[in-house]
C-alpha positions as CSV (number, residue, x, y, z in Angstrom):
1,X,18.9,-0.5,18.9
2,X,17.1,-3.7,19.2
3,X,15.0,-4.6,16.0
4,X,11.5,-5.2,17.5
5,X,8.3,-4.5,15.8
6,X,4.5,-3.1,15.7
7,X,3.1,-4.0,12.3
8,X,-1.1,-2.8,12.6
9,X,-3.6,-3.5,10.1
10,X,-1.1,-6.6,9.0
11,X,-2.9,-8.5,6.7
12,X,-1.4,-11.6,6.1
13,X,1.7,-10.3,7.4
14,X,3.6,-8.2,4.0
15,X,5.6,-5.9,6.2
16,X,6.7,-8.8,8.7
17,X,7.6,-11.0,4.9
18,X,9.4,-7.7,4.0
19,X,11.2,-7.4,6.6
20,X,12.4,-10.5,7.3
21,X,13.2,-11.7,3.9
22,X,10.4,-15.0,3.8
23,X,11.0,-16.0,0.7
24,X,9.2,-19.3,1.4
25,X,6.9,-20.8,3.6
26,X,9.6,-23.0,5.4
27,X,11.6,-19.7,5.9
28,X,9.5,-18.8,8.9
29,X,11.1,-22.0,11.2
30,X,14.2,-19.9,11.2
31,X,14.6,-17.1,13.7
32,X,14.0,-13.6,12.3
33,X,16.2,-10.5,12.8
34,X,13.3,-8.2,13.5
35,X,11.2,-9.4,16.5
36,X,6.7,-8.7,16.3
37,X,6.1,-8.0,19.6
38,X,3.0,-7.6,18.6
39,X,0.1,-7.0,15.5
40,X,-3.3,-6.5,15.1
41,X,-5.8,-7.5,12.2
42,X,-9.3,-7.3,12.2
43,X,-11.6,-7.2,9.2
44,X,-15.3,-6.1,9.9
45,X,-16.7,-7.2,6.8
46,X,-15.7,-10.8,7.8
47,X,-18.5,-11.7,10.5
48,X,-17.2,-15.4,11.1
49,X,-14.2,-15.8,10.1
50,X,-11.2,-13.5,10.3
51,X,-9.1,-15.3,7.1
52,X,-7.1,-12.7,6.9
53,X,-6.0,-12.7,11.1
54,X,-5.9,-16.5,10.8
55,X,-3.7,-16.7,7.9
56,X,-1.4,-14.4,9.8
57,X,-1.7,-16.6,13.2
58,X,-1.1,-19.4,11.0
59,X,2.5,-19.4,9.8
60,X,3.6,-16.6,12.7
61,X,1.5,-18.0,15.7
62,X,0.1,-14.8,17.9
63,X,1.3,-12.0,20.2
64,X,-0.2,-11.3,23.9
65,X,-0.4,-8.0,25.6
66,X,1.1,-6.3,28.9
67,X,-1.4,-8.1,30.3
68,X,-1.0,-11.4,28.8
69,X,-3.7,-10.9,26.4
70,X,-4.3,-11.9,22.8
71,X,-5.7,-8.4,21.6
72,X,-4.7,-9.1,18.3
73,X,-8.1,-9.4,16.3
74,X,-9.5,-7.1,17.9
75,X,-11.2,-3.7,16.0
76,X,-7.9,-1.2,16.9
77,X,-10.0,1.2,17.4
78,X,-11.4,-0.7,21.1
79,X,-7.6,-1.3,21.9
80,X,-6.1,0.0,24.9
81,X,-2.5,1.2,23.6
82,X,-0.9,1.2,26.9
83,X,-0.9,-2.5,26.8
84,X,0.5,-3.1,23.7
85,X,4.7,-4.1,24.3
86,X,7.4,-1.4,23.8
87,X,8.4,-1.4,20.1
88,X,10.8,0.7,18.3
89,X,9.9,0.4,15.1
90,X,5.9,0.8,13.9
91,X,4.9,-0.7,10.5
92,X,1.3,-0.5,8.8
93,X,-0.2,-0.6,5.4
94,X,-3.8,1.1,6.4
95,X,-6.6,2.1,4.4
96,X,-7.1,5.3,2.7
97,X,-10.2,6.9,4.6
98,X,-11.2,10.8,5.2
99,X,-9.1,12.0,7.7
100,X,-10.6,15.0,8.2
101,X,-11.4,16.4,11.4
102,X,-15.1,16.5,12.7
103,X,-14.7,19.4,15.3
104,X,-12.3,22.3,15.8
105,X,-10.1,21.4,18.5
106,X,-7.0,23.9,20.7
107,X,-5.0,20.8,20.0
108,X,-4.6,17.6,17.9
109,X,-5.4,15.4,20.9
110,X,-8.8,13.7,20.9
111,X,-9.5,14.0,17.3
112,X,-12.3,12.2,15.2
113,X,-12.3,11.6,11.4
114,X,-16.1,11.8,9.8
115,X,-15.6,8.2,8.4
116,X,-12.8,6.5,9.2
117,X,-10.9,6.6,12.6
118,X,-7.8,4.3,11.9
119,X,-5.4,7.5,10.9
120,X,-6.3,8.2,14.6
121,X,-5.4,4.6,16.4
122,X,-1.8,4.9,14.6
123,X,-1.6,8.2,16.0
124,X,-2.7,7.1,18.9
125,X,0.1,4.1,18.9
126,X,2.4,6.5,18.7
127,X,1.4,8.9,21.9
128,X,1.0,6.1,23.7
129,X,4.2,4.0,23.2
130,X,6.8,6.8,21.0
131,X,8.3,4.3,18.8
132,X,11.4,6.1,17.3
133,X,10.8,5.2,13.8
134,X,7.5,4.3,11.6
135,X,7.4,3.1,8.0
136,X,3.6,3.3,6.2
137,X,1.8,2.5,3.0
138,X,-1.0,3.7,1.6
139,X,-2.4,4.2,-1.8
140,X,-1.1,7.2,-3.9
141,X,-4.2,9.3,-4.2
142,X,-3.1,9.9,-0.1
143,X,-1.5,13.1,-1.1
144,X,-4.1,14.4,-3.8
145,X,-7.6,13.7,-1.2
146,X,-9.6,14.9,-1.1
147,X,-11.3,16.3,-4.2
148,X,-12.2,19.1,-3.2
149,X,-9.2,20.2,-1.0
150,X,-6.4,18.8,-2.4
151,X,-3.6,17.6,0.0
152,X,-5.9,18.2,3.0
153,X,-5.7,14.6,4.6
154,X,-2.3,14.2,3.7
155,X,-1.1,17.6,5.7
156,X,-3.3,16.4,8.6
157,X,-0.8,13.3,8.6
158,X,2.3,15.5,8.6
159,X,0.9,17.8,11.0
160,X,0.2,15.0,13.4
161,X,3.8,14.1,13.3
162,X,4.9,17.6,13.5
163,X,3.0,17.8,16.8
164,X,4.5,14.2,18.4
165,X,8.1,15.4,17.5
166,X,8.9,13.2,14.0
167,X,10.3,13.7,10.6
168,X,8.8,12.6,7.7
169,X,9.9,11.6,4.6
170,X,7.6,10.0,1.4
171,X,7.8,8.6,-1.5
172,X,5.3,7.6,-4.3
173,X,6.7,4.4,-6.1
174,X,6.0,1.8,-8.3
175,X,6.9,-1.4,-8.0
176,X,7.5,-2.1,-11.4
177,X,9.4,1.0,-12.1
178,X,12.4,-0.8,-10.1
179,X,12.2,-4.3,-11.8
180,X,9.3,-5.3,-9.6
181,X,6.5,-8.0,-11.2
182,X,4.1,-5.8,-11.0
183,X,2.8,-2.2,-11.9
184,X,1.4,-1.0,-8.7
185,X,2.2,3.0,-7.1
186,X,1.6,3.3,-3.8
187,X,3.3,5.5,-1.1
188,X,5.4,4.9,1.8
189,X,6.2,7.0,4.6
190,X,9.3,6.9,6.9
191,X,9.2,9.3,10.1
192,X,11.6,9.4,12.8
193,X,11.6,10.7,15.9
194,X,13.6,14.0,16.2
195,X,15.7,12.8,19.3
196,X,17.1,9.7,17.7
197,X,20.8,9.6,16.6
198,X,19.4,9.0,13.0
199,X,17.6,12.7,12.8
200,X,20.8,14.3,14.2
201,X,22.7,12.5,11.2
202,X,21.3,13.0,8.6
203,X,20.7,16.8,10.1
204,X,24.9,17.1,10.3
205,X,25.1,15.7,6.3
206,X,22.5,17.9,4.7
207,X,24.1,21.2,6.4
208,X,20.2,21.9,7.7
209,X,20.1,25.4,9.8
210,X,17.0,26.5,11.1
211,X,17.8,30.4,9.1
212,X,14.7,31.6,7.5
213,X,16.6,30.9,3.9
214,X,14.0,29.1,1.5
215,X,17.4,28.6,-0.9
216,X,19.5,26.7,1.7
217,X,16.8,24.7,3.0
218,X,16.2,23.6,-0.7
219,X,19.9,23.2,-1.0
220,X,19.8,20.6,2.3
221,X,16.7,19.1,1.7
222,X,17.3,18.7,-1.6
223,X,20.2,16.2,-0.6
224,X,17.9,13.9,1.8
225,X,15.5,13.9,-1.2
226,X,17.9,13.2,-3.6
227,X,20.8,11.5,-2.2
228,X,20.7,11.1,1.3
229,X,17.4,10.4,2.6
230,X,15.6,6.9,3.2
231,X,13.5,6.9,0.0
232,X,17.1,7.8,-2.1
233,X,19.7,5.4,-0.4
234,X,16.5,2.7,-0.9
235,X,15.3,3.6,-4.5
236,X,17.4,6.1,-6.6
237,X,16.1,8.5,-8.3
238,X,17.3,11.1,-10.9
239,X,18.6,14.4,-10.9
240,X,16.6,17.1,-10.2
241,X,16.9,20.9,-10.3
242,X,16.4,21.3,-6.2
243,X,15.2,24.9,-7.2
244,X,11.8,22.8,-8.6
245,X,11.1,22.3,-4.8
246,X,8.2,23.7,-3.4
247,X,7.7,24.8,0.1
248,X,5.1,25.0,2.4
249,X,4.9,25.3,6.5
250,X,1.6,23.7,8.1
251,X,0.8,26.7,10.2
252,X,-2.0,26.1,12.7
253,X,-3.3,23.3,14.5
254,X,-4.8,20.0,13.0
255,X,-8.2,21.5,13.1
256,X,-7.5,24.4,11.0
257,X,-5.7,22.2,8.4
258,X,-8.8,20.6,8.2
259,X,-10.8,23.6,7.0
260,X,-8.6,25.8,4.8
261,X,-5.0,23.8,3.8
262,X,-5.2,23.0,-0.1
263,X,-1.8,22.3,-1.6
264,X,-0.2,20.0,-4.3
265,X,2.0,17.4,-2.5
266,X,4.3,15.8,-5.1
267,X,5.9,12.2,-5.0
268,X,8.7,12.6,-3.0
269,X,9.3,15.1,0.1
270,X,10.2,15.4,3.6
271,X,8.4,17.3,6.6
272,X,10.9,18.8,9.2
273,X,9.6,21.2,12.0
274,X,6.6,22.0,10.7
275,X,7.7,22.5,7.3
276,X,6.9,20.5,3.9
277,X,9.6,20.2,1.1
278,X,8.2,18.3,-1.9
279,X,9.8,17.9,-5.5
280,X,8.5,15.7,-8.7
281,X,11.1,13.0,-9.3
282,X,11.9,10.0,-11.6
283,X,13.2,6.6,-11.2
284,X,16.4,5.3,-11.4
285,X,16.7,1.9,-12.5
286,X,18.5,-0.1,-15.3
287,X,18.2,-3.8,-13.6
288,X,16.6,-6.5,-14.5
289,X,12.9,-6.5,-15.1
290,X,10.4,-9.4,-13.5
291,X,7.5,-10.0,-15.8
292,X,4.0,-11.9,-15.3
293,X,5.5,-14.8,-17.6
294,X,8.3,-15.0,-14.7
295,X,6.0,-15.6,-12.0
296,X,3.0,-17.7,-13.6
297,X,3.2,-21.4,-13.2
298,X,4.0,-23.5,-16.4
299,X,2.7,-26.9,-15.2
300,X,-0.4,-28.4,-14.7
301,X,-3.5,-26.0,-13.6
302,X,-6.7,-26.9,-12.4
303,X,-9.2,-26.9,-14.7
304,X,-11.4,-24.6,-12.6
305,X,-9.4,-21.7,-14.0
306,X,-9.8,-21.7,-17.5
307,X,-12.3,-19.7,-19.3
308,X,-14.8,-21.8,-21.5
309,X,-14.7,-20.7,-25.0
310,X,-17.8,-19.3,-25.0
311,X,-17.5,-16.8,-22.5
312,X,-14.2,-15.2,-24.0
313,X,-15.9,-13.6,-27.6
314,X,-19.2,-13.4,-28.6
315,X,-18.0,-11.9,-32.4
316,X,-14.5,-12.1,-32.5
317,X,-15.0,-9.9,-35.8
318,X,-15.9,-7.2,-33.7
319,X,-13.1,-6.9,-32.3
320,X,-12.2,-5.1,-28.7
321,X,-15.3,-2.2,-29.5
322,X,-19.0,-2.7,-29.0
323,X,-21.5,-0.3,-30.2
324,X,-25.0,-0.5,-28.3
325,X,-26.4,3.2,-29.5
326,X,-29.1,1.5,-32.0
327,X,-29.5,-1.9,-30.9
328,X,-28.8,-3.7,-27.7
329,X,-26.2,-6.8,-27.2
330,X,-27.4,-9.9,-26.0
331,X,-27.0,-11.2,-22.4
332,X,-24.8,-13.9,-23.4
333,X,-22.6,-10.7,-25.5
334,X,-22.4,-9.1,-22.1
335,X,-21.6,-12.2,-20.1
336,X,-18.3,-12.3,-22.2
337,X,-14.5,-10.8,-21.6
338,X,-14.4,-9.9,-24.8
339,X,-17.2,-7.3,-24.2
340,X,-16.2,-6.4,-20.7
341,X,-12.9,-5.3,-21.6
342,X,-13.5,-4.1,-24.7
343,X,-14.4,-0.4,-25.6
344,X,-18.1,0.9,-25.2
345,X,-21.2,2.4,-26.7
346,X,-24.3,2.6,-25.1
347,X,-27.4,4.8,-24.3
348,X,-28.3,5.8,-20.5
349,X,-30.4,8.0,-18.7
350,X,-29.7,10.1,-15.6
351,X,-31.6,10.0,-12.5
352,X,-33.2,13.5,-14.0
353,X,-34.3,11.9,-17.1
354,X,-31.3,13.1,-19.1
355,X,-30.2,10.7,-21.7
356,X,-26.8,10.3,-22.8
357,X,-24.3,7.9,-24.4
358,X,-21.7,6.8,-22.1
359,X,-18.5,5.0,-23.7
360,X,-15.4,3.9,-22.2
361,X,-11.9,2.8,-24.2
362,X,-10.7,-0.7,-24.4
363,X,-8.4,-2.6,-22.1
364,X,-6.4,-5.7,-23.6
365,X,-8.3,-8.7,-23.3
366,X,-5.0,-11.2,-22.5
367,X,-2.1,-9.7,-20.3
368,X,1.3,-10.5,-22.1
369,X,3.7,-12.8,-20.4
370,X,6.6,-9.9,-21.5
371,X,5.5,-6.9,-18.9
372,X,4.8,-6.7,-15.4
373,X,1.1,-7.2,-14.2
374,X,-0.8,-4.8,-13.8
375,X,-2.3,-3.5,-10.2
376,X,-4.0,-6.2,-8.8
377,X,-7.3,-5.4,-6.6
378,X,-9.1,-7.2,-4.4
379,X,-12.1,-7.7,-7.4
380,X,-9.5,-10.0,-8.9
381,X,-10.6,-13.2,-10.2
382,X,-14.2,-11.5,-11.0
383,X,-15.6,-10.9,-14.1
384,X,-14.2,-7.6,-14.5
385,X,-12.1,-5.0,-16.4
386,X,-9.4,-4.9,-14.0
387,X,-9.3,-8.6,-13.5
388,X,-6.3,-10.8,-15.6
389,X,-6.5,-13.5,-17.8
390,X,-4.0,-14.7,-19.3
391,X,-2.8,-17.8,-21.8
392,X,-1.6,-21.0,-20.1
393,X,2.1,-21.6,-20.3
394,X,1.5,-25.5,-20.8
395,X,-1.6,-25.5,-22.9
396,X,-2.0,-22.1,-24.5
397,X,-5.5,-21.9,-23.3
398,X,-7.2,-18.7,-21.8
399,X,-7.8,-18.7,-17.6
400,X,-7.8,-16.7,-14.7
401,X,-4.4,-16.4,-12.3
402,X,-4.3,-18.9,-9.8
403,X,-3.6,-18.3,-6.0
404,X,0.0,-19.3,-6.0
405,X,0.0,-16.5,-9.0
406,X,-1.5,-13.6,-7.0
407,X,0.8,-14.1,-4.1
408,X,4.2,-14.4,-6.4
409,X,2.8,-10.7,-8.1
410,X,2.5,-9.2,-4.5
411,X,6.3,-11.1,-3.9
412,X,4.6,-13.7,-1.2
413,X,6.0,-17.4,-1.0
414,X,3.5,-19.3,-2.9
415,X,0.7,-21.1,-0.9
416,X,1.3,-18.2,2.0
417,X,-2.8,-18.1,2.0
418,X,-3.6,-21.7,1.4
419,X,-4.5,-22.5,5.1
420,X,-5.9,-20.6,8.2
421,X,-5.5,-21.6,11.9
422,X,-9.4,-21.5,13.3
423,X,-10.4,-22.1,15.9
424,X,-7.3,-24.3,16.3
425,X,-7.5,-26.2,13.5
426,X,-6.2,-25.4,10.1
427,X,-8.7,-25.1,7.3
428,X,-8.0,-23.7,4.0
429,X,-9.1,-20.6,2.4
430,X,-11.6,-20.6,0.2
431,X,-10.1,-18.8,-3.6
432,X,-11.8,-15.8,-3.8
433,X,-10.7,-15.2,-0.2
434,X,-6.9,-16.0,-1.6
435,X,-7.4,-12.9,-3.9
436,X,-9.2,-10.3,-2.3
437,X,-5.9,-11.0,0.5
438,X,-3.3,-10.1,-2.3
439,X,-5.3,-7.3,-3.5
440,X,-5.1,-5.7,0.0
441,X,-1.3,-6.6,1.0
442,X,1.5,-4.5,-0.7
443,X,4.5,-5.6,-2.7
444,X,6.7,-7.6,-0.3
445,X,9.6,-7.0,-2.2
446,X,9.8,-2.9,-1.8
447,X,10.1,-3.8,2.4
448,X,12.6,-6.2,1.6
449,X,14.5,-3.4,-0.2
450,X,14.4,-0.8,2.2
451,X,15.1,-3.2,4.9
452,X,18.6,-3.0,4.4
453,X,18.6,1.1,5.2
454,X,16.2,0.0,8.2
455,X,19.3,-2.4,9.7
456,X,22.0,0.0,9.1
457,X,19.9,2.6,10.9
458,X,18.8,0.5,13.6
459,X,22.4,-0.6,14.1
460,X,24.0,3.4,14.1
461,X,21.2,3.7,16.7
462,X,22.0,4.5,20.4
């Protein structure tokens, strides 16, 4: 089967790095064993200019339509599927949105989410042109949304696949957890069409019969979980008691998901005719492990990234806990990492007029160079909890990652966000831009991984 590729809501192109193991910028000059026959990226909150589109255009170039269009920065939503080229392989990282369905509806055709609609355009990708396989990320709280009906959105997913005639397996991982640089869980989803070569195979290994025996389907799906599937051939995992499996069939249309289904998905399962098999698993890995002090540069650093001394402590006495339930800190206290990371105590009052203390525990002020990083959001680089500083390798002084930093924890070539193509001409991207990119993308080196099950599928493929 010929290795050509749909990646939506591409970013600066992770999947497409992934899959064709760019490892460095000059890497893209040399021809790449899965064609993009087309992608599409458009952020709204960027009124003039798309970086992260023209980043993308930048070191790939563009993709026209059926109609010799370039439809790629345009919202997906306005996009007429039809004339977007035959692909057989459909890729995506999109955001997590509601997913629920605004009206009851006989069928799953036409349906609206009550905030976010881009659930729908993949679904919609996939009426339209039926690729025969699909490979997702999203963040792990997927299977848990929402609050108040757990596993709703996530079975509305599975259900949409049920009714277009896939498989679907998923997995919950973290990067880190197999020797990755950083500590980041997100999951990916795999569905294949029931008519390829692929489903019939790994139907024939498994033993699956469709006898209404929940023990034998445990048994059989068990060994795609475990042994056999995508996820397992890609990222072992260890043993588990396949009895520990929990079934349960998505009975109804889309719309009636909507309303009623509540259920516990777990990390890893697979949904086959309308039925979802899901089991708690571990990791498997005793590899190497990449660090932060692996990736971060150990020469010279601008000096725009270090943190002047009096913004890292206001009382280094203190230590990493502040208490403000008798007398207030001053601005300059607040203004400093020391108190934002640190642990809390101060007095607030509610919208109602209730007062109350609210605290919060510390987080460590300097990452260590001997663990992975931690997740990295698209806040990084702002004064903030979640953002890291860490201590020069050259100088020992305190300071923010650089670009070339952010990119090596998402497993980017470094500089892949220094320049744009816009409006023809390249300009570069601005830092905080830089960031807020690698806080969106995923972790290039989990695609890399799993595309060697991709090829060997691809080339069992009629």
């Amino acid at each position: 089967m010929k290795k050509t590729v749909c990646e939506l809501f591409a970013g600066v192109g992770g999947f497409r790095c992934g899959l064709n193991s760019i490892k460095a910028i000059e890497d893209t000059s040399k021809p790449e064993k899965w064609e993009t026959v087309w992608f599409s990226q458009w952020e709204p909150a960027d009124k003039k200019i798309q970086w992260a589109h023209d980043c993308y255009v930048n070191r790939f170039g563009s993709c026209l339509d059926l109609n010799g269009e370039d439809k790629t920065n345009t919202d997906i939503n306005a996009v007429d599927k039809t004339t977007v080229p035959d692909h057989n392989l459909l890729v995506g990282g999109f955001p997590c949105q509601d997913y629920s369905v605004a009206s009851s509806l006989a069928t799953s055709k036409g349906l609206e989410g009550k905030k976010g609609v881009l659930w729908w355009d993949i679904r919609e990708m996939l009426e339209k042109k039926g690729a025969p396989f699909v490979l997702l990320e999203n963040v792990d709280r997927l299977i848990k949304s929402p609050a108040s009906q757990r596993g709703r959105d996530f079975a509305i997913i599975l259900a949409c696949f049920r009714d277009l005639g896939y498989t679907v397996e998923w997995r919950v991982i973290n990067a880190a957890e197999y020797g990755y640089q950083q500590r980041r869980r997100r999951i990916f989803i795999f569905a294949y069409r029931n008519d390829t070569s692929y489903a019939k195979r790994i139907t024939d290994t498994v033993g699956y019969n469709d006898a209404s025996d929940d023990k034998l389907h445990k048994t059989s799906m068990g060994k795609i979980l475990l042994k056999e599937g995508f996820f397992a051939k890609s990222f072992s995992v260890e043993e588990s008691d396949v009895e520990e499996i929990e079934i349960k069939k998505l009975a109804g249309s889309v719309g009636e998901l909507s309303s009623n289904f509540a259920f516990i998905f777990e990390n890893t399962g697979i949904m086959k005719d309308g039925i979802a098999y899901t089991l708690k698993t571990a990791p498997l890995y005793d590899g190497e492990q990449i660090t932060l002090g692996d990736i971060m540069e150990d020469g010279d650093v601008d000096k725009e990234f270090f943190i002047p001394s009096e913004r890292l402590y206001y009382d280094e006495e203190k230590g990493d806990h502040s208490d403000e339930t008798n007398e207030r800190l001053s601005d300059a206290a607040h203004k400093t990492w020391q108190y934002i990371k640190g642990a809390k105590k101060l007095p607030r009052k509610a919208k109602n007029g209730h007062e109350y203390i609210f605290s919060e525990g510390p987080v460590p002020m300097i990452d260590e160079y001997d663990k992975p990083a931690r997740t990295m959001l698209t806040s990084e680089g702002t004064f903030s909890r979640t953002t890291h500083i860490v201590r020069d390798k050259k100088t020992g002084e305190i300071r923010l990652l650089t670009p070339i930093e952010v990119e090596r924890i998402q497993g980017f070539p470094s500089d892949w966000t220094k320049e744009c193509l816009v409006g023809g001409e390249i300009m570069e991207m601005p830092v905080n831009k830089r960031r807020f990119m690698m806080g969106n993308a995923l972790v290039v080196n989990l695609v890399n991984q799993m595309e060697k099950q991709l090829s060997e599928i691809f080339e069992a493929e009629e």
